[in-house]
N, C-alpha and C positions, 0 to 999 in steps of 0.2 A: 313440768319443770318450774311453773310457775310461783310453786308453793303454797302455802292455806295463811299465810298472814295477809292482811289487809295492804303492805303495802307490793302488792305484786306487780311485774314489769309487764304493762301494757303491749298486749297481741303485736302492733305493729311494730314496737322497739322488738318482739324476739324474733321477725321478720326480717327486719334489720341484718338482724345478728346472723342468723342462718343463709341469706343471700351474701353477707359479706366474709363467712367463712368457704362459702361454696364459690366466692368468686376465683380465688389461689388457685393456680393449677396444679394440679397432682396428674402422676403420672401411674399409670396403673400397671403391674407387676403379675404372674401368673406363678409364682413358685411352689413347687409343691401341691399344685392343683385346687388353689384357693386363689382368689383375686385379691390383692391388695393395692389400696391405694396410698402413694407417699406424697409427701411436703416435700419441698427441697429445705431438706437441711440447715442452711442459713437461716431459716425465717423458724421462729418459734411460736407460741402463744402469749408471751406480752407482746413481743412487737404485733401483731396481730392485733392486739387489742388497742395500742398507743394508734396503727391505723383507722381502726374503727373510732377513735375519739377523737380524732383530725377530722375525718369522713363525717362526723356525725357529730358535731359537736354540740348541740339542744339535747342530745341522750346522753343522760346519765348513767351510764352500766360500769359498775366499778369490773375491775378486774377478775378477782374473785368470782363472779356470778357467769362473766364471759369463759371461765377457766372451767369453770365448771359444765356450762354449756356446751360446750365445746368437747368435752369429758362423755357425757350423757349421751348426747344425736348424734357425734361424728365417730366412725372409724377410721383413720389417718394415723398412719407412720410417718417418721423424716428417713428421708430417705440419702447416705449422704453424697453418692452421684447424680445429679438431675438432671437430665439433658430433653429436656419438651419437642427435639426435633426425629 
């Protein structure tokens, strides 16, 4: 995911990325005999990414690249009842 141009995002910014996508809790679902894991609803991929630029603000990761990221390594639904109890 890195890409082949020169300016690629440095290992530990996409560590970053993937600990902070994986911190949200998702709620995991059995329907139809496949596991699925959801988002609650509320919470999208920009705000997602507006947290990770709060959280981390010396990394520069525009949106786009987080959007993408997030596209590529993750499989997550929203889910639109969430209840984590």
């Amino acid at each position: 995911m890195e890409g082949s141009r020169s300016n690629k995002i440095p290992s530990e910014h996409l560590l970053q990325i993937r600990q902070h996508i994986e911190s949200f809790p998702t709620k995991d679902t059995h329907y139809g005999g496949c596991t699925k894991k959801y988002l609650d609803a509320r919470l999208d991929v920009k705000q997602m990414h507006k947290m990770f630029c709060s959280k981390y603000p010396n990394v520069k990761i525009k949106y786009k690249f987080y959007l993408k990221y997030f596209q590529v390594n993750f499989i997550l639904y929203y889910l639109t009842y969430f209840d984590l109890t």
